[in-house]
N, C-alpha and C positions, 0 to 999 in steps of 0.2 A: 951479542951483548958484551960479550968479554973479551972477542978476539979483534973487534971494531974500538977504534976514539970515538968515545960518548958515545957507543950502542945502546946504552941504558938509557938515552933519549930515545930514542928509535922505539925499542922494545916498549916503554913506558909509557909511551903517547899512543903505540899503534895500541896499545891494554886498555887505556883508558879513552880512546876515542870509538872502540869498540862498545866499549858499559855503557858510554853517553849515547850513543846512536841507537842502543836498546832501547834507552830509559827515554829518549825520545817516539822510536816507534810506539812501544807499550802507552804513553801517554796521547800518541795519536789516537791508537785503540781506545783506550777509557775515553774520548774527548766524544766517539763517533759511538758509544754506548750510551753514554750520559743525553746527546741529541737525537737517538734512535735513530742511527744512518742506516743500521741494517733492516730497517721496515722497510715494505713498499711505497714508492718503485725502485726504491737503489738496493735490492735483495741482491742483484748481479753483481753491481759494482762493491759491494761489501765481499762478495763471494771469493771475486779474483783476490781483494786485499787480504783474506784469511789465507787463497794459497801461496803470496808471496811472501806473506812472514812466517810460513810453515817453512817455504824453501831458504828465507835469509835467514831461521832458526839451524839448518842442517848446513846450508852452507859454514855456517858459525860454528858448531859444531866440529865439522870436518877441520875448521883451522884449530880449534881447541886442542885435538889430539893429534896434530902433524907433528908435533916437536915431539923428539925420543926424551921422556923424563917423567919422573915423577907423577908432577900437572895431568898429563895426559894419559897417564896409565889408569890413574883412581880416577878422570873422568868417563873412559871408555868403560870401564867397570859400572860406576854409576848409574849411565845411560840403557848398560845391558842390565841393569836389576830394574830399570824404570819401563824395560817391558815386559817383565813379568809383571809388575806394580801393575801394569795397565790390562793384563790377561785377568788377574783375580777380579777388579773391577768392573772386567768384561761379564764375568763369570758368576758375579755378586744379581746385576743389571739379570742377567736373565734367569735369574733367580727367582728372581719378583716382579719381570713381565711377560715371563713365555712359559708356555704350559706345554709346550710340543718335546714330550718326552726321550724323543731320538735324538734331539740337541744334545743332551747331557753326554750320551753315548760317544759323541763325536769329539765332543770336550774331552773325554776322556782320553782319547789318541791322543789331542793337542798337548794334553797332558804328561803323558807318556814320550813325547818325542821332547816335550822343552825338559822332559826329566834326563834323557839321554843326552843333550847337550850340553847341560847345565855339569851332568860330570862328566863329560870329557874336557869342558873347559878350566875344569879345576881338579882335576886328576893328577897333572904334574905341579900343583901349589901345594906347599905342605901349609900354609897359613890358613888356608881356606879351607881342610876336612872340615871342619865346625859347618861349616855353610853347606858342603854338601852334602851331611843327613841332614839337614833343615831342609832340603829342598823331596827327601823323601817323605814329608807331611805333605805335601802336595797329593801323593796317593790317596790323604783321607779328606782331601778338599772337597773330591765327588762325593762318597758317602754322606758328609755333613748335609751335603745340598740336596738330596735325597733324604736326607732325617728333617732338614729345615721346612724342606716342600710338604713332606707330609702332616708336620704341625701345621703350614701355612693352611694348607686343604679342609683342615680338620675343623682348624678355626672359624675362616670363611666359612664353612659347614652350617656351624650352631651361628654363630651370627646373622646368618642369612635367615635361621630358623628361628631365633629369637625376634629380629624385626619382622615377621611375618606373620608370628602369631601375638606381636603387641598391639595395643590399639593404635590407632592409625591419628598421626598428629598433625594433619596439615602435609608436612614434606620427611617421607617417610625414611628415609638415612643420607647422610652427608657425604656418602659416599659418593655417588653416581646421578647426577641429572637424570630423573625418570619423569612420567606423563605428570602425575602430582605437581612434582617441584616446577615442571616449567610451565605448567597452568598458574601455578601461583607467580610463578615469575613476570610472566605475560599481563597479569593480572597488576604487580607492584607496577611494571614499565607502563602499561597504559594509565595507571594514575597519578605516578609522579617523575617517570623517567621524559626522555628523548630522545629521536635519532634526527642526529643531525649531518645533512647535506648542504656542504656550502664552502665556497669558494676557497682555495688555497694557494696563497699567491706565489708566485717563483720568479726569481733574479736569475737574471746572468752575472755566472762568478767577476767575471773581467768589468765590465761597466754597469754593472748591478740594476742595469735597467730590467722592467719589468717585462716577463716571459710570458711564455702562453701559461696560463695558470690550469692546476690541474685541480678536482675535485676531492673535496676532503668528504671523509664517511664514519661517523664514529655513536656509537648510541649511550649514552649517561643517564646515571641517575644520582640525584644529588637528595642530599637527609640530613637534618640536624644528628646534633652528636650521638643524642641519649638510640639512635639508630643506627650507631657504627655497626653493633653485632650485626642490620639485616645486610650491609656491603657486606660485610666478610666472609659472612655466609653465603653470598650469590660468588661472588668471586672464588672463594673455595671450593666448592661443590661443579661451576662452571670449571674450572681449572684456569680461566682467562681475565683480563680486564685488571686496573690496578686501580685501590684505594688510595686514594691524597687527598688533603683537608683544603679547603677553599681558604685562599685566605683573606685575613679581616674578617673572619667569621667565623663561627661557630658551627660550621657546618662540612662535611662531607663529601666526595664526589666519586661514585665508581664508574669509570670510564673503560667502552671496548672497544680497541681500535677496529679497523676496517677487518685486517686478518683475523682480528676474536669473533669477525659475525659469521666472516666468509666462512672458516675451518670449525667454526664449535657452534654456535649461538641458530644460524639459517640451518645449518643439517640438522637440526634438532630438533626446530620448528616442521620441518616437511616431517620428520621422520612420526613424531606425533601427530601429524597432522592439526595442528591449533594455528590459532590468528588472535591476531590484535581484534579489539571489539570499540575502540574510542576512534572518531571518525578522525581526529588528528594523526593520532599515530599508527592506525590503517593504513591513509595516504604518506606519511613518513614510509613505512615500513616500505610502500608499493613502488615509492620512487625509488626509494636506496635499492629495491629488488632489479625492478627496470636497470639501471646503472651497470650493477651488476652482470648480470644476466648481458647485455648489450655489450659487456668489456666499454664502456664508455669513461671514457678517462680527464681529456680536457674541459673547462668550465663553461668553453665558449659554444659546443656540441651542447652541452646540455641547456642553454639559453633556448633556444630553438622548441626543444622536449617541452620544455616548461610552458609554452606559449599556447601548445595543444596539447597539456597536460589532462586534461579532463577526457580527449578521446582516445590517448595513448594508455592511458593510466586510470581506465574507470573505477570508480568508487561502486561497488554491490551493497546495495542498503538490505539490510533484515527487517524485519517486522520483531514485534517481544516475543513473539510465539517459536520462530527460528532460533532466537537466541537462546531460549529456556532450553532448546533440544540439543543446543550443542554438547557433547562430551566433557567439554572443556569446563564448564558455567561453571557447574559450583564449586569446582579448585580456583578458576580466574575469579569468582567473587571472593575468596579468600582474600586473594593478593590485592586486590584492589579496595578492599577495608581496611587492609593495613597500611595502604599508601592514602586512603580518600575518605574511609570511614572515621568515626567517632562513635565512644560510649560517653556519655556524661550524665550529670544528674542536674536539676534545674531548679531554680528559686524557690520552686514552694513544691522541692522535695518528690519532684515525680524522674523518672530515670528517663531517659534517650538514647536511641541509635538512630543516628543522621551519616547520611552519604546523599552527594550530589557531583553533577555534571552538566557541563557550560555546551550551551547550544541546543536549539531546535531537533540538530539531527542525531544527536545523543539521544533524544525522547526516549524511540522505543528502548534504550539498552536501561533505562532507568526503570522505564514501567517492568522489564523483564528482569530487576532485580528485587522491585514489588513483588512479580509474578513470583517468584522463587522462593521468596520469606513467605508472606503472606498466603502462598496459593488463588490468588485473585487479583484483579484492578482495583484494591480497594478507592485510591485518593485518585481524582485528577490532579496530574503535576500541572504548576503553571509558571513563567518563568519572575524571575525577582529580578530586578533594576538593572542588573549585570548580568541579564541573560541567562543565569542559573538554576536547574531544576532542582529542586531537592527533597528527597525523599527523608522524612522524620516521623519515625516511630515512639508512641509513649504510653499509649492505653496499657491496663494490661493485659486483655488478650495479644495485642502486638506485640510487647515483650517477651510474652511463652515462645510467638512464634519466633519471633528470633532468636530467643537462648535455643529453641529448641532447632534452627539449623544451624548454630554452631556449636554446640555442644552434645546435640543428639542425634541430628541429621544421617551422618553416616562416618561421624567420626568417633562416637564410640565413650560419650562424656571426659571428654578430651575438652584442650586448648588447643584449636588448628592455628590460633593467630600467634606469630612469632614478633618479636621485638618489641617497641615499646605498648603498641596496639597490644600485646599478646598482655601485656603487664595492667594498661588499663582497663580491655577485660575483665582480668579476675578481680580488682578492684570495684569494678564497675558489679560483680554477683556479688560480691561481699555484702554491700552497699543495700542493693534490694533481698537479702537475706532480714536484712535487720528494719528494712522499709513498711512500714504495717498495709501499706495500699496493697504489695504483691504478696501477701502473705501467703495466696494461695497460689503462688507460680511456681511449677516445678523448674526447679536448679542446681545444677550440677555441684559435688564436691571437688573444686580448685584449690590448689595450692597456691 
């Protein structure tokens, strides 16, 4: 640069063609995050690109600190505190998701040796004693994390014992997907979600003509606003799936892609052992499984499936009597009141609970949601204009029986219903609290 004519051109361009070649990669990266290039099927091809900007990271590096000066001293320096930076981090991480108490022990060595490094690297700096007792806090790193562990312990402890001995509200903590929450889950997706299979088409890069199309897999549920809390609560509690508003509307949509069924959503379903109970999303559920299960991948494969879809893929009908027995009913009727049900009150002042369901072969899951309020067949369903069955309560013996499974069933004079269902519920007792017909209906104190 100073021993060369115009080496400050040289130096200066090779500095700055350097930062722009970054600032280009990096925005390749954000381009292929923003289009989800790292989903399935290009998990591979993303793979290889994380380790070539790992190695054009180090490669870059290694020219950073080639030149004897300055630049490159406080760089190398940098780099070596940026892997301690990444140890405590390490050390934080299993903190707070490993319980296996001989790990600590082991950290502890690790610790011990980057302590013996750390001052022989700065033993001959007199600028740096400062630094090397700070690097003997490191000694009390383990301790804390043994003080941390054991408040984390303690906590989890009465937590766990607090929601255990509360009454029970529908979906018992936010914590953890358990048989409750995914009954009631089961229960919202069969009334107002979907899973959807269907075609995804694929170009070739060079002449963008159309490729062998491969199969898309994804299951949604879509909710007006005043319903954002029940997305974010299935999303949170699942860990997977992301919330975005439809637009031109007023409404919602949580969406799981194919890897949120495969990794969280299907192991969950087998592990409770539940099912879909709506003959649509049965057969959704059974193709996307088939798929699955089969690694079946292009769209054109699965045209064939379809054509003998009924003997590949049969459909088990229940009777009301099966359904009443399953484990699942009366957490999946939760969820599906709060996607399908209604409370209201009616022109000349008498109260209703209405739930219904479209088709013939829905019958028995209606009458078996009769069976379960009621205790009996009391109504023949018959269907309405648009094929709909619908089951409508208003006597008032019928309305004890209803408040009396949701509110005393087995949930303890609770509200099991969450969101905006949950809200016109309690409106909905208020309401016949002050109604002279059910004066004699016993009812729950709601907030």
């Amino acid at each position: 640069m100073r021993n060369v004519n115009n080496g400050w051109i040289v130096r200066y361009t090779h500095a700055n063609v350097a930062s722009f070649f970054f600032i280009c990669v990096y925005a390749h990266v954000a381009r292929g995050i923003y289009y989800g290039s790292f989903k399935s099927p290009r998990v591979l091809v993303w793979s290889i690109g994380v380790i070539i900007l790992i190695l054009m990271m180090a490669i870059a590096f290694l020219g950073y600190v080639l030149p004897y000066g300055q630049m490159s001293y406080w760089g190398d320096l940098t780099a070596t505190f940026l892997i301690f930076l990444f140890y405590f981090k390490y050390t934080y991480y299993l903190l707070f998701n490993i319980n296996n108490i001989f790990i600590y022990y082991i950290n502890l060595i690790i610790i011990l040796i980057l302590l013996k490094i750390s001052t022989y690297f700065f033993k001959y700096t007199n600028k740096f004693k400062l630094l090397q007792y700070k690097f003997f806090l490191i000694l009390i790193w383990q301790p804390l994390i043994f003080l941390i562990k054991s408040i984390k312990l303690l906590s989890k402890f009465i937590f766990s014992v607090y929601y255990s001995t509360s009454s029970l509200n529908g979906i018992n903590s936010p914590i953890k997907p358990d048989f409750i929450f995914m009954c009631t889950f089961m229960g919202f997706i069969d009334g107002d979600g979907y899973i959807d299979v269907g075609e995804q088409k694929q170009y070739k890069k060079k002449t963008k003509e159309l490729s062998n199309s491969t199969i898309r897999i994804a299951m949604g549920l879509g909710l007006d606003a005043r319903d954002l809390y029940m997305l974010n609560l299935f999303a949170n509690v699942l860990g997977v799936g992301k919330v975005r508003p439809i637009p031109n509307t007023n409404k919602y949509r949580l969406l799981f892609s194919k890897s949120d069924l495969v990794n969280v959503i299907i192991p969950l379903i087998k592990k409770y052992n539940i099912t879909f109970l709506v003959y649509n999303r049965v057969m959704q559920y059974n193709l996307m499984k088939y798929i699955i299960d089969n690694n079946i991948i292009h769209w054109s494969k699965l045209q064939t499936i379809l054509e003998n879809r009924n003997k590949l893929i049969p459909f088990v009908s229940y009777t009301y009597l099966d359904i009443v027995k399953l484990p699942q009913f009366c957490h999946w009727l939760i969820g599906f009141t709060m996607a399908e049900g209604s409370f209201f009150i009616k022109i000349d002042n008498s109260c209703c609970y209405n739930i219904r369901q479209t088709g013939i072969i829905n019958l028995p899951l209606m009458n078996a949601i009769q069976f379960i309020l009621l205790g009996k067949i009391k109504f023949i369903l018959k269907p309405d204009s648009s094929d709909s069955y619908q089951l409508s309560l208003s006597s008032i013996n019928d309305i004890q029986q209803v408040v009396n499974f949701f509110s005393f069933y087995i949930w303890g004079k609770s509200n099991p219903l969450k969101g905006y269902k949950g809200i016109q519920y309690v409106k909905w007792i208020n309401i016949i609290k002050v109604t002279k017909r059910y004066k004699n209906v016993n009812l729950p104190d709601l907030d």
